[in-house]
C-alpha positions in Angstrom: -115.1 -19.0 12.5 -114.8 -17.7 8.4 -112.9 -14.6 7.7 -116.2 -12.6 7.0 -117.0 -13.3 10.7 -113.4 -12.1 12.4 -113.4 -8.7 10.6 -116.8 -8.2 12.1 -116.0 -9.3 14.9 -112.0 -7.1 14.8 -114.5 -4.1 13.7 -117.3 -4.0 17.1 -114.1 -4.7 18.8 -113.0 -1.6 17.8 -115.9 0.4 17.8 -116.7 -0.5 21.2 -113.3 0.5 22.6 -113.9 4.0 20.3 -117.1 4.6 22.8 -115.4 3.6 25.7 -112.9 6.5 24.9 -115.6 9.1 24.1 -118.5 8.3 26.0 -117.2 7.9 29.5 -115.1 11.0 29.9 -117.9 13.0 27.6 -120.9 11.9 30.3 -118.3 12.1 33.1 -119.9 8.8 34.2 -117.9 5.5 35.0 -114.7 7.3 34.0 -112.5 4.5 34.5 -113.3 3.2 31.2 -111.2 5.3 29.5 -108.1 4.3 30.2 -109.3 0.6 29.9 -110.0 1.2 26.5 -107.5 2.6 25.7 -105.3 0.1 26.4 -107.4 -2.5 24.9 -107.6 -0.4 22.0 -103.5 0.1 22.1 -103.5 -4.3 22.2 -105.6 -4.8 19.2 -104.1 -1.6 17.1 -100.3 -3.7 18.1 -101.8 -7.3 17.5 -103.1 -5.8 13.9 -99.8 -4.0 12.9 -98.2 -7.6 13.5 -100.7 -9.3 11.2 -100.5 -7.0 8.5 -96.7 -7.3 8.7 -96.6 -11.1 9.2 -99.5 -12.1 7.1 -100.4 -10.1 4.4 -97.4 -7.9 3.6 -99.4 -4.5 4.0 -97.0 -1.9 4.7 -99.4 0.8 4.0 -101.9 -0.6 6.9 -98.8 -1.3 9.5 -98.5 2.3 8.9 -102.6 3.1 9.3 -102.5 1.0 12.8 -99.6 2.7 14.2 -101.6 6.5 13.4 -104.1 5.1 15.6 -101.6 3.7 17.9 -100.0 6.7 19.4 -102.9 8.7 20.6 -104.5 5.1 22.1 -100.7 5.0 23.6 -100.7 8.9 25.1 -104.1 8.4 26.6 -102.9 5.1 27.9 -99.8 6.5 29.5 -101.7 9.9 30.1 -104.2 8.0 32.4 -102.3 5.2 33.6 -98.6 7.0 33.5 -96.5 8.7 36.9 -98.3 12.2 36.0 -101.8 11.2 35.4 -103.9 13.9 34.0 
């Protein structure tokens, strides 16, 4: 797979786990996927901030990827968490 093809591929990754945080809870239908992409969102948002750090010295980016992070994180934990809301 070229380079051209895993940003594309990194980018509907993300998109997709963008609807799965909107659209379920906004259509109040299958609700569960929420919190599942959430966390999958929190995976690739971690996994990037290592790349950028290991691979292409990006500081500004590691700091881009943890911004989107931390809410992914608190609806992660807010969902999944001992006081689920």
């Amino acid at each position: 797979m070229n380079s051209a093809a895993v940003v594309r591929l990194i980018g509907l990754a993300e998109f997709t786990a963008a609807l799965g945080l909107i659209l379920p809870a906004a259509l109040n239908i299958a609700t569960v996927l929420t919190p599942l992409a959430a966390t999958g969102l929190t995976a690739i948002m971690i996994l990037a901030m290592g790349f950028h750090d290991a691979r292409r010295k990006e500081p500004s980016s590691i700091a881009f990827n943890a911004i989107l992070l931390i809410p992914a994180a608190i609806l992660m934990w807010g969902c999944f968490g001992p006081h689920a809301f």
